[in-house]
PDB file with SEQRES, HELIX, SHEET and CRYST1 records, atoms N, CA, C and O in Angstrom:
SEQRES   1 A   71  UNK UNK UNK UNK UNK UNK UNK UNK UNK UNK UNK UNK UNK          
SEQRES   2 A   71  UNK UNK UNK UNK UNK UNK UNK UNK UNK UNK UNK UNK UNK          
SEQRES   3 A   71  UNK UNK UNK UNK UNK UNK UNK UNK UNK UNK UNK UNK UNK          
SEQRES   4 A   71  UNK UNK UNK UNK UNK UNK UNK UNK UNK UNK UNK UNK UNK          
SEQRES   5 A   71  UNK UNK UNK UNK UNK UNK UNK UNK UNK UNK UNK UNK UNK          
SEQRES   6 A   71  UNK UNK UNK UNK UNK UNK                                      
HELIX    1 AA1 UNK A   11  UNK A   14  1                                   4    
HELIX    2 AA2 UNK A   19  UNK A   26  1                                   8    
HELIX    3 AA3 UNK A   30  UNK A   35  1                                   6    
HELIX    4 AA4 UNK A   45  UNK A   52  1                                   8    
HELIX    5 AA5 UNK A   59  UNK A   62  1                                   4    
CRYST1    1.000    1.000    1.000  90.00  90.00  90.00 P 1           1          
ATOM      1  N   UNK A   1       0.853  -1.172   0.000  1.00  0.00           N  
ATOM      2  CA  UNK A   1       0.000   0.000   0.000  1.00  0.00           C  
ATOM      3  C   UNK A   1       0.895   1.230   0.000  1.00  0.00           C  
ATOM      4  O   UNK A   1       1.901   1.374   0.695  1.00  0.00           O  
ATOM      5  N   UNK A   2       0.413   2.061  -0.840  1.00  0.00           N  
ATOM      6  CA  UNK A   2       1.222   3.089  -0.687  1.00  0.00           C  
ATOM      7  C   UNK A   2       0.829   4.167  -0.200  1.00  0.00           C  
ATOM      8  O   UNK A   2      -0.371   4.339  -0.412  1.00  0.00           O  
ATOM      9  N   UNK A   3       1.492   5.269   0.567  1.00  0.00           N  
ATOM     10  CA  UNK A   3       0.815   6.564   0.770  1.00  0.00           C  
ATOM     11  C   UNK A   3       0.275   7.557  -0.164  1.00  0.00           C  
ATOM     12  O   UNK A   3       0.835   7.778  -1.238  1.00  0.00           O  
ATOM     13  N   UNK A   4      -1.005   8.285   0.278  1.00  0.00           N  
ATOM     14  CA  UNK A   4      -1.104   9.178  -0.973  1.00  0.00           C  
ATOM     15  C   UNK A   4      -0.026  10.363  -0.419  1.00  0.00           C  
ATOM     16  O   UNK A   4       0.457  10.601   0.688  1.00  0.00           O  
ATOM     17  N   UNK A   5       0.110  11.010  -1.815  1.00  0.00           N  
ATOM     18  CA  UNK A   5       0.914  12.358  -1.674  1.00  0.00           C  
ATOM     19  C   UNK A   5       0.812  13.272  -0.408  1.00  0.00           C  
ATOM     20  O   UNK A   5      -0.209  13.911  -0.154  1.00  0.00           O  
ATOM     21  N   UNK A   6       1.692  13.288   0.198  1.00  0.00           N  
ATOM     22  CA  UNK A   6       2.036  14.732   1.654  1.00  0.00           C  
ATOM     23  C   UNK A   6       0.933  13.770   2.337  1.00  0.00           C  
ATOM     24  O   UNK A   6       1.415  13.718   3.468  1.00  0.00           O  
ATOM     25  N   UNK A   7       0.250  13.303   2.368  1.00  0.00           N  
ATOM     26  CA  UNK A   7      -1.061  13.206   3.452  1.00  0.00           C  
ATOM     27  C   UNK A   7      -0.579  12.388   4.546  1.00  0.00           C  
ATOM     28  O   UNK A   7      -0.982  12.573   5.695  1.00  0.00           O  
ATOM     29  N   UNK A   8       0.322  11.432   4.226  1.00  0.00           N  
ATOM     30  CA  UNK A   8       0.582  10.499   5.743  1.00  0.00           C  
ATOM     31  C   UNK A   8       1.666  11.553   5.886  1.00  0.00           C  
ATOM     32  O   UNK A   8       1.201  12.111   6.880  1.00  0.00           O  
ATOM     33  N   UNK A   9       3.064  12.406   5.539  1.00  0.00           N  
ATOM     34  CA  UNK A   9       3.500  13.342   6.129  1.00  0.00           C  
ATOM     35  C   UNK A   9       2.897  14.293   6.918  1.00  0.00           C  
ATOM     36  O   UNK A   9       3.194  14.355   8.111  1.00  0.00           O  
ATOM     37  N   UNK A  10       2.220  14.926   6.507  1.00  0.00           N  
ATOM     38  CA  UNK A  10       1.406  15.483   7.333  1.00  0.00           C  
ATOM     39  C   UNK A  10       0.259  15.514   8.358  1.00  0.00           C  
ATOM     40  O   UNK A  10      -0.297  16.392   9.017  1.00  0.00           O  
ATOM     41  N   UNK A  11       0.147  14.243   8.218  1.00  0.00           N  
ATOM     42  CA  UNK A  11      -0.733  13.330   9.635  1.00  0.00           C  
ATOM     43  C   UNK A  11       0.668  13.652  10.762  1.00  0.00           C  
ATOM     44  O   UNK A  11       0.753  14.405  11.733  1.00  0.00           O  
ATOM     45  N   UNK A  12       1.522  12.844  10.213  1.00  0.00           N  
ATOM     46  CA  UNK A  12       2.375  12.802  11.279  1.00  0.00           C  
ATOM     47  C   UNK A  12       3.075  13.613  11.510  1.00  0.00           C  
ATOM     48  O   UNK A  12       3.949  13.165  12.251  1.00  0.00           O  
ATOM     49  N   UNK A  13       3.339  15.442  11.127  1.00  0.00           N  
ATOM     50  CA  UNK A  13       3.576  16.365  11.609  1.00  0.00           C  
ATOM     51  C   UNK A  13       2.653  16.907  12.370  1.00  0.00           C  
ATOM     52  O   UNK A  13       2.885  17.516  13.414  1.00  0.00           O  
ATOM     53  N   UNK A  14       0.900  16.590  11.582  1.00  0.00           N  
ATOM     54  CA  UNK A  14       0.656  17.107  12.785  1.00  0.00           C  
ATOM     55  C   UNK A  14      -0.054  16.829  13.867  1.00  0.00           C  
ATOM     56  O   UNK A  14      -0.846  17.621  14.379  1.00  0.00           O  
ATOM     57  N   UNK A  15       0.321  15.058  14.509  1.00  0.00           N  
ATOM     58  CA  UNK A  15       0.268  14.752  15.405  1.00  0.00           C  
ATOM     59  C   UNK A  15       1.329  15.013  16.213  1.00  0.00           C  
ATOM     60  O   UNK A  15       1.083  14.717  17.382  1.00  0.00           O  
ATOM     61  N   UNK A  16       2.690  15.567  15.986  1.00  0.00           N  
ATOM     62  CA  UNK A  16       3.076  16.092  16.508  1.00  0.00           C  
ATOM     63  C   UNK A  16       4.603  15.420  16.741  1.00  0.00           C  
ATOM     64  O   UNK A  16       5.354  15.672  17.684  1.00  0.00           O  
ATOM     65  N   UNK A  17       4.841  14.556  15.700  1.00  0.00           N  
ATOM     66  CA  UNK A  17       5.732  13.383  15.442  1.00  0.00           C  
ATOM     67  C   UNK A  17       6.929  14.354  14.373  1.00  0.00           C  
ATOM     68  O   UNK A  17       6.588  15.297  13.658  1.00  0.00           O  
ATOM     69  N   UNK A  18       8.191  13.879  14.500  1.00  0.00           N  
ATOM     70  CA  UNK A  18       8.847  13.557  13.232  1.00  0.00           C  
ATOM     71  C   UNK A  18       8.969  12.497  12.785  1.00  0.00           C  
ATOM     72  O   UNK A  18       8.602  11.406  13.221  1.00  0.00           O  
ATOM     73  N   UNK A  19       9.775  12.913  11.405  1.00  0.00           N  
ATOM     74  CA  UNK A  19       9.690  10.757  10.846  1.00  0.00           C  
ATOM     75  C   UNK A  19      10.645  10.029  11.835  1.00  0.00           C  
ATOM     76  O   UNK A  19      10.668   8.801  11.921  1.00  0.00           O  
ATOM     77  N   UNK A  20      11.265  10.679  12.419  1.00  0.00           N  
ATOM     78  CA  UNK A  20      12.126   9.208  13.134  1.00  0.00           C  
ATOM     79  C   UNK A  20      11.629   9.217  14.613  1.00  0.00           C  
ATOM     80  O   UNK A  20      12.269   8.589  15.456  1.00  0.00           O  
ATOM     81  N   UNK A  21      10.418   9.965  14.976  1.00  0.00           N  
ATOM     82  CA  UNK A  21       9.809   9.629  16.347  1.00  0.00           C  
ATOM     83  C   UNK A  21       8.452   8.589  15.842  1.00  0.00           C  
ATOM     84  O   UNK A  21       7.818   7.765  16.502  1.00  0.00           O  
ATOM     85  N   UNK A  22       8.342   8.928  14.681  1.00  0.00           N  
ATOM     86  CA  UNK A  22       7.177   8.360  14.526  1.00  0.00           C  
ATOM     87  C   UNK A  22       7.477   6.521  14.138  1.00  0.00           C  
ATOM     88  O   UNK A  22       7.067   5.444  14.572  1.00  0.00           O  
ATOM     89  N   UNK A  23       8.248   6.905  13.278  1.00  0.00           N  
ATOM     90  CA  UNK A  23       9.374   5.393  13.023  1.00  0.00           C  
ATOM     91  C   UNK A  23       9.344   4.337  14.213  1.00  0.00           C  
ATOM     92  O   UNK A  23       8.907   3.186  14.238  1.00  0.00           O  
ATOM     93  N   UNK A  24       9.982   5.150  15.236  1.00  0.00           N  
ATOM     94  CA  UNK A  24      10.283   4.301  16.575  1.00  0.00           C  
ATOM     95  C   UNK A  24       9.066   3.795  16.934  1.00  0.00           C  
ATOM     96  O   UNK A  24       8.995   2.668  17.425  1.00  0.00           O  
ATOM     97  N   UNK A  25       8.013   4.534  16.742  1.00  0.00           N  
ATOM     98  CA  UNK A  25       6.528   4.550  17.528  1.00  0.00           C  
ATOM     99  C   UNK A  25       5.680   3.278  16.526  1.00  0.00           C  
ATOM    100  O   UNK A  25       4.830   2.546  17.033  1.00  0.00           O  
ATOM    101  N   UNK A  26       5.959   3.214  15.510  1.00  0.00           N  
ATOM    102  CA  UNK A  26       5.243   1.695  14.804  1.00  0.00           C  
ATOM    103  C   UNK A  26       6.000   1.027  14.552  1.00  0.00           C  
ATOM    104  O   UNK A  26       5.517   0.249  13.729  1.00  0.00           O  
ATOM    105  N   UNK A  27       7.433   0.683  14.828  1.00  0.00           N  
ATOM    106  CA  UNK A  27       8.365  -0.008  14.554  1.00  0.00           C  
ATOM    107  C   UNK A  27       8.831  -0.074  12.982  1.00  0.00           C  
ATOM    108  O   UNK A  27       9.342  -1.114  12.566  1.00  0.00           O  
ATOM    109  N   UNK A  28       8.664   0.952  12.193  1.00  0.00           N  
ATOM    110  CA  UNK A  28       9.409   0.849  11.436  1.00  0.00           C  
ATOM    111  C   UNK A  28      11.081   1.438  10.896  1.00  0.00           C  
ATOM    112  O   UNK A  28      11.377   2.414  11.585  1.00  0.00           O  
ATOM    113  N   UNK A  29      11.898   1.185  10.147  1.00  0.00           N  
ATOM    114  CA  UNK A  29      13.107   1.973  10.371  1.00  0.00           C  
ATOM    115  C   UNK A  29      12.943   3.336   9.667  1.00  0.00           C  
ATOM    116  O   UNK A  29      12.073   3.417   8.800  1.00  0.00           O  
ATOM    117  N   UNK A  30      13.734   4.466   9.973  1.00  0.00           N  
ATOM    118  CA  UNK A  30      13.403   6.108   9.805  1.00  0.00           C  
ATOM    119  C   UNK A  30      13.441   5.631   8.507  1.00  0.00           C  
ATOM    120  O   UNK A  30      12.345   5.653   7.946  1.00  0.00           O  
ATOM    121  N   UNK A  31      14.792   5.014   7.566  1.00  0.00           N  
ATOM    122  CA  UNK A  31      14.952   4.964   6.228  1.00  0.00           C  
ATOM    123  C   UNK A  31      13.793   4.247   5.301  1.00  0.00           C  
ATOM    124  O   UNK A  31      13.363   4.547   4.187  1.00  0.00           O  
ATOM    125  N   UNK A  32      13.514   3.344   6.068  1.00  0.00           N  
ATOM    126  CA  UNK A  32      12.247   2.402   5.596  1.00  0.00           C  
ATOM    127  C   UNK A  32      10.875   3.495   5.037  1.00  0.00           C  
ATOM    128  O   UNK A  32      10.383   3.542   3.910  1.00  0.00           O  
ATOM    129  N   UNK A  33      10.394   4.550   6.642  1.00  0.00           N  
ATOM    130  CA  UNK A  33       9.568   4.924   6.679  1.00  0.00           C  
ATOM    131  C   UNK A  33       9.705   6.440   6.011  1.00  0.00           C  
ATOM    132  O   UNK A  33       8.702   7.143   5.887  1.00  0.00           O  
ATOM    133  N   UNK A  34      10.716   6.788   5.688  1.00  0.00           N  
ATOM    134  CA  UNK A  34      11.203   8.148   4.657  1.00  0.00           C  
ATOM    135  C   UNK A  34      10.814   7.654   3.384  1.00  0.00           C  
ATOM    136  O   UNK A  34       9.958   8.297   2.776  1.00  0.00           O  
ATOM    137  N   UNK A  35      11.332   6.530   2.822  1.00  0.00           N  
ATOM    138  CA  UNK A  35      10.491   6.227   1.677  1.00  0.00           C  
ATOM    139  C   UNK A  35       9.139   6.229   1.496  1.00  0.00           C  
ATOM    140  O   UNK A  35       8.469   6.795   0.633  1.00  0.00           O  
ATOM    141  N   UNK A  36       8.733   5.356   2.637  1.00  0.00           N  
ATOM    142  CA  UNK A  36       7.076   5.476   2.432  1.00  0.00           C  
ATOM    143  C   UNK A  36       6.126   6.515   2.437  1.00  0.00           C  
ATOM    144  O   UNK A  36       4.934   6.378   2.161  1.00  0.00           O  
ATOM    145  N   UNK A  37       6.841   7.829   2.842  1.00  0.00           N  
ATOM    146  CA  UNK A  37       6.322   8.985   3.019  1.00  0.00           C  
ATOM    147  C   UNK A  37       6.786   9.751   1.695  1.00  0.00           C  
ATOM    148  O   UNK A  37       6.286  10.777   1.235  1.00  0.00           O  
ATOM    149  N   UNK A  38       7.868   9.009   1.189  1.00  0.00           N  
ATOM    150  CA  UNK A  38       7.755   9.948  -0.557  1.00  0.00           C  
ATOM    151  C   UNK A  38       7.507   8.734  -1.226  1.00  0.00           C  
ATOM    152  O   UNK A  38       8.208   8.505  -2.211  1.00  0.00           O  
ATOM    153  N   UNK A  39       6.749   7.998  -0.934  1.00  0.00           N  
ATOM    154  CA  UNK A  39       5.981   6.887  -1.798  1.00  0.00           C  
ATOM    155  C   UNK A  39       7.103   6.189  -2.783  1.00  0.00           C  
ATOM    156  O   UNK A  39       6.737   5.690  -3.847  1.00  0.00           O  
ATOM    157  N   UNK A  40       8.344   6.178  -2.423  1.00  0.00           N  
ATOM    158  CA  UNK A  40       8.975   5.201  -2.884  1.00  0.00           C  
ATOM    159  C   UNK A  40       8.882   3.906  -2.705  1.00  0.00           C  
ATOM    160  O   UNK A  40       9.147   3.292  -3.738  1.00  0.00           O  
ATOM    161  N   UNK A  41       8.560   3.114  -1.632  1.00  0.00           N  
ATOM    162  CA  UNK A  41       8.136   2.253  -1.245  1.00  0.00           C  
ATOM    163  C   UNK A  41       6.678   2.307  -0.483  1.00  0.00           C  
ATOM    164  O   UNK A  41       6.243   3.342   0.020  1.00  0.00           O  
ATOM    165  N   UNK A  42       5.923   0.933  -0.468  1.00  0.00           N  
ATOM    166  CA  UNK A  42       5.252   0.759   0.118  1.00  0.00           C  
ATOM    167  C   UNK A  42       5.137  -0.246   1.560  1.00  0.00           C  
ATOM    168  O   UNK A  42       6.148  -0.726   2.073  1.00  0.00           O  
ATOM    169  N   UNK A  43       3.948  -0.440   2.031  1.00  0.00           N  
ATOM    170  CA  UNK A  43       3.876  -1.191   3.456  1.00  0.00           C  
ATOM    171  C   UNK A  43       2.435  -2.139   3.055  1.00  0.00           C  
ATOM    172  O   UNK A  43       1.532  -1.978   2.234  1.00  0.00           O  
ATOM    173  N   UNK A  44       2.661  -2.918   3.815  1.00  0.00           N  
ATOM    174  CA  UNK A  44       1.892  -4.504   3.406  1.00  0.00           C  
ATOM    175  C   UNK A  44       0.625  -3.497   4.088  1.00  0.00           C  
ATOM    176  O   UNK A  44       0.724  -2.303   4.368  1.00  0.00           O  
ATOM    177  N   UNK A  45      -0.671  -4.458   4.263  1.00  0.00           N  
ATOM    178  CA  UNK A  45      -1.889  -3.740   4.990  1.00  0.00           C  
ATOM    179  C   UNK A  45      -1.745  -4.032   6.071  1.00  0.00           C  
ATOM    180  O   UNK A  45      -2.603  -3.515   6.787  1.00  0.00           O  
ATOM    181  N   UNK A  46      -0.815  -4.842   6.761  1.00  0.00           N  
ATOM    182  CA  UNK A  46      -1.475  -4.716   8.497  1.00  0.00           C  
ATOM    183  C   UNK A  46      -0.341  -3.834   9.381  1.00  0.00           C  
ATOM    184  O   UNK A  46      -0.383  -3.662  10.599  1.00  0.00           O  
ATOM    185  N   UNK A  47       0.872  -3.225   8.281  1.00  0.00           N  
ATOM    186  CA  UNK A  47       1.954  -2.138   8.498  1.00  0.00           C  
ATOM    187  C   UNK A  47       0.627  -1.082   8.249  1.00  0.00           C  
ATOM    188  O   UNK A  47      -0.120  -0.843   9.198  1.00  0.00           O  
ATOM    189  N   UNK A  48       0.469  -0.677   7.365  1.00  0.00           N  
ATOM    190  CA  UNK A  48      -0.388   0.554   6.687  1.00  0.00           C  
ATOM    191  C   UNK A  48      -1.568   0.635   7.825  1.00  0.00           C  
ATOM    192  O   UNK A  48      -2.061   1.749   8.000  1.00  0.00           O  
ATOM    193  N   UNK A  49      -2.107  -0.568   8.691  1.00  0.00           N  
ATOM    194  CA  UNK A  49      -3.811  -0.137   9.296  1.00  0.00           C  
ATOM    195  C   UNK A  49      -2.467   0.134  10.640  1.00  0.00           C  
ATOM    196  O   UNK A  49      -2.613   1.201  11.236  1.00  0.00           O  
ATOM    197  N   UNK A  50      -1.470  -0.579  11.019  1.00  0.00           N  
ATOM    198  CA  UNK A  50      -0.944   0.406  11.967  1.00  0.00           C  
ATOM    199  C   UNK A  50      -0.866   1.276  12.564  1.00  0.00           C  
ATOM    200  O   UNK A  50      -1.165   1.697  13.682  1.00  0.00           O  
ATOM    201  N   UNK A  51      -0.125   1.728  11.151  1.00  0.00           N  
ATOM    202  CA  UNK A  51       0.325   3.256  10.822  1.00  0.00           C  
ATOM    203  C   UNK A  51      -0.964   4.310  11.103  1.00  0.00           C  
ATOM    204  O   UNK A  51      -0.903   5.368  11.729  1.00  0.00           O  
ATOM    205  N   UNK A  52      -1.964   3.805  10.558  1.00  0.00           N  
ATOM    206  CA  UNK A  52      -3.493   4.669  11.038  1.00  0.00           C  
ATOM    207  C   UNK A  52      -3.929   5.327  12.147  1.00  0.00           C  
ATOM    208  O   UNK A  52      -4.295   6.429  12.555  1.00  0.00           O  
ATOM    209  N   UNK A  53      -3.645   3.636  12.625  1.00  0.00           N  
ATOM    210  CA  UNK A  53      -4.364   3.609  14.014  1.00  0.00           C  
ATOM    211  C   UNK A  53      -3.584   4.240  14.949  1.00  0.00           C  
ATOM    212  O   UNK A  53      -4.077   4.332  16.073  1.00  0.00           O  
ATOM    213  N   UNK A  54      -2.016   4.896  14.689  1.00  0.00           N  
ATOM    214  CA  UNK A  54      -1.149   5.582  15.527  1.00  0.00           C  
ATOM    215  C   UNK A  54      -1.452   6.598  15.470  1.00  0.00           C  
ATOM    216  O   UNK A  54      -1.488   7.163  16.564  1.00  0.00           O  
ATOM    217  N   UNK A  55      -1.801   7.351  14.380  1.00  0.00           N  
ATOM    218  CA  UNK A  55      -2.195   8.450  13.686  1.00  0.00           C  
ATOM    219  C   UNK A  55      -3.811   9.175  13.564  1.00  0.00           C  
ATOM    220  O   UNK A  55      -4.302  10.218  13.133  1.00  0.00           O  
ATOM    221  N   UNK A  56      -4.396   7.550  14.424  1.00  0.00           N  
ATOM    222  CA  UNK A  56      -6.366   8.072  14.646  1.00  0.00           C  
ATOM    223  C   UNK A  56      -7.244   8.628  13.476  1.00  0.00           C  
ATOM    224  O   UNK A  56      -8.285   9.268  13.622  1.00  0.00           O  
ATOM    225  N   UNK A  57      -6.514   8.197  12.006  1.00  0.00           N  
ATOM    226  CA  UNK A  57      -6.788   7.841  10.902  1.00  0.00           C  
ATOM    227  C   UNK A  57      -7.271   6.930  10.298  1.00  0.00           C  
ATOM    228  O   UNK A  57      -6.709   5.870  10.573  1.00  0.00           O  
ATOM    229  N   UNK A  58      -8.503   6.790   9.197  1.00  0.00           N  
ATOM    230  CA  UNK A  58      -8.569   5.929   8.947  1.00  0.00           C  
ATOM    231  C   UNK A  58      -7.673   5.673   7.813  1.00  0.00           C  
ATOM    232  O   UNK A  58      -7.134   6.612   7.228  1.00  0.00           O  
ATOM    233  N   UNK A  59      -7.418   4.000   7.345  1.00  0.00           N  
ATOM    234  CA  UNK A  59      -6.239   3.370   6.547  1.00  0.00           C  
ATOM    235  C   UNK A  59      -6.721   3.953   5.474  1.00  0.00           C  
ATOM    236  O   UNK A  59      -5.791   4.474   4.859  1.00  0.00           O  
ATOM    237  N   UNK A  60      -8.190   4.185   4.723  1.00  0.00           N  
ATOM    238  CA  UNK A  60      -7.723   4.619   3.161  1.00  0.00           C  
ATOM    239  C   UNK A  60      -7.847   6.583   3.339  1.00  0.00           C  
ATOM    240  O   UNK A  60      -8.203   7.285   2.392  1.00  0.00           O  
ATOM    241  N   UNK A  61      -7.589   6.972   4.287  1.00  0.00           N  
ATOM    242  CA  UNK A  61      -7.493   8.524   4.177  1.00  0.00           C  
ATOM    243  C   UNK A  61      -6.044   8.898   3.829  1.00  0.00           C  
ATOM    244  O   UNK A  61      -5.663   9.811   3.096  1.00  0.00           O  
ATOM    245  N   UNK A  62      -5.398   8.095   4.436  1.00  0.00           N  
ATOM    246  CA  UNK A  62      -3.797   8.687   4.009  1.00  0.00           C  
ATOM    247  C   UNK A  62      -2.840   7.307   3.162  1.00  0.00           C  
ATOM    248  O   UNK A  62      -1.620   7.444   3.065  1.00  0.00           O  
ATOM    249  N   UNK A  63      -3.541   5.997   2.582  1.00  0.00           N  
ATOM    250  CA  UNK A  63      -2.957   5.073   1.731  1.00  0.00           C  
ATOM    251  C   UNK A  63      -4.112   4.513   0.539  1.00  0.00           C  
ATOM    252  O   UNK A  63      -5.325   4.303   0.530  1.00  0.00           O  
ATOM    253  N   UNK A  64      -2.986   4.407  -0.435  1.00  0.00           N  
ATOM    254  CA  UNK A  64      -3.890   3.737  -1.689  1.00  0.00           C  
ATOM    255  C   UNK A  64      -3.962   2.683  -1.666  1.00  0.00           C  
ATOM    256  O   UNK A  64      -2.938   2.022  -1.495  1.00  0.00           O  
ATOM    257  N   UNK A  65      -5.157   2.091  -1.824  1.00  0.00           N  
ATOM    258  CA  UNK A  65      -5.176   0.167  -2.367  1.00  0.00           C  
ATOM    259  C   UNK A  65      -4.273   0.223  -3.706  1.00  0.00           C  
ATOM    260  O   UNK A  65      -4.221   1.161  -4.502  1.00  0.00           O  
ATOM    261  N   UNK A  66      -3.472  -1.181  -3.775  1.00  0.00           N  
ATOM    262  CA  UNK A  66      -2.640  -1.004  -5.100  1.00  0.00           C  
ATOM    263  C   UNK A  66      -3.646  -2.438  -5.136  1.00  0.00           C  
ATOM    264  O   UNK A  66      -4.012  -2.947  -4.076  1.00  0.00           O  
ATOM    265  N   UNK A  67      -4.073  -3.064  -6.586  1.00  0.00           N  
ATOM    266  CA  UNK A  67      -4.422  -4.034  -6.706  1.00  0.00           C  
ATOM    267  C   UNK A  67      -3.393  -5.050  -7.667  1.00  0.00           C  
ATOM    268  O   UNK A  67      -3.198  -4.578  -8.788  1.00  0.00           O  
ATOM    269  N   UNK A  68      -2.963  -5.877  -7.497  1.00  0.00           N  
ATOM    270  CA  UNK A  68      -1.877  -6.652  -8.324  1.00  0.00           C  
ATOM    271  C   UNK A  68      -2.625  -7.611  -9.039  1.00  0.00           C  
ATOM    272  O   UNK A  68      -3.617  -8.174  -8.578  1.00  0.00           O  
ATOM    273  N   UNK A  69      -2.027  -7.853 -10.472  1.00  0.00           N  
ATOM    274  CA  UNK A  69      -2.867  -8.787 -10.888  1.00  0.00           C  
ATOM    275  C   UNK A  69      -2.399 -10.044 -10.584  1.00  0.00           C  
ATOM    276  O   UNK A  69      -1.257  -9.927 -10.140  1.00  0.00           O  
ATOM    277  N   UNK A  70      -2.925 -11.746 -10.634  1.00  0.00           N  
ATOM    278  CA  UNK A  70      -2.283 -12.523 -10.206  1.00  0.00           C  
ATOM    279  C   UNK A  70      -2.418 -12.895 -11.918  1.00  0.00           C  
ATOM    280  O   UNK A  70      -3.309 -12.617 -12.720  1.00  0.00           O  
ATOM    281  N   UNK A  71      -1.167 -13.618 -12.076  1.00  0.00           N  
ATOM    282  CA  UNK A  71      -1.179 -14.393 -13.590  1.00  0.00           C  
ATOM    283  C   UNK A  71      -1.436 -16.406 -13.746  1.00  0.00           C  
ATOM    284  O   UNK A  71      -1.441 -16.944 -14.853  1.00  0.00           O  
TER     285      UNK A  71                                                      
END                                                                             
């Protein structure tokens, strides 16, 4: 799942977090979670409903469903 644009950054500025307080706070690594916040990478769904629920968000306000096709 990926983040939409600025929106999970800015959840978590303004809950009152930086990325590497916020990192520590769902267990992910700062570098891990710097990507995911410029949508270079993504986070599986039960990282992403986490991330929400730290944030008192719901999961599709600040991430996109990606749908994969299976072949």
């Amino acid at each position: 799942m990926k983040a939409k644009e600025n929106l999970l950054k800015n959840e978590i500025f303004l809950n009152g977090y930086s990325i590497k307080e916020f990192s520590d706070k769902v267990n992910i690594s700062r570098t891990y979670m710097s990507s995911v916040v410029t949508r270079k990478k993504g986070l599986s769904p039960q990282k992403a409903k986490d991330v929400s629920n730290a944030l008192g968000v719901e999961i599709q306000d600040i991430f996109e469903f990606e749908v994969k096709e299976v072949k």
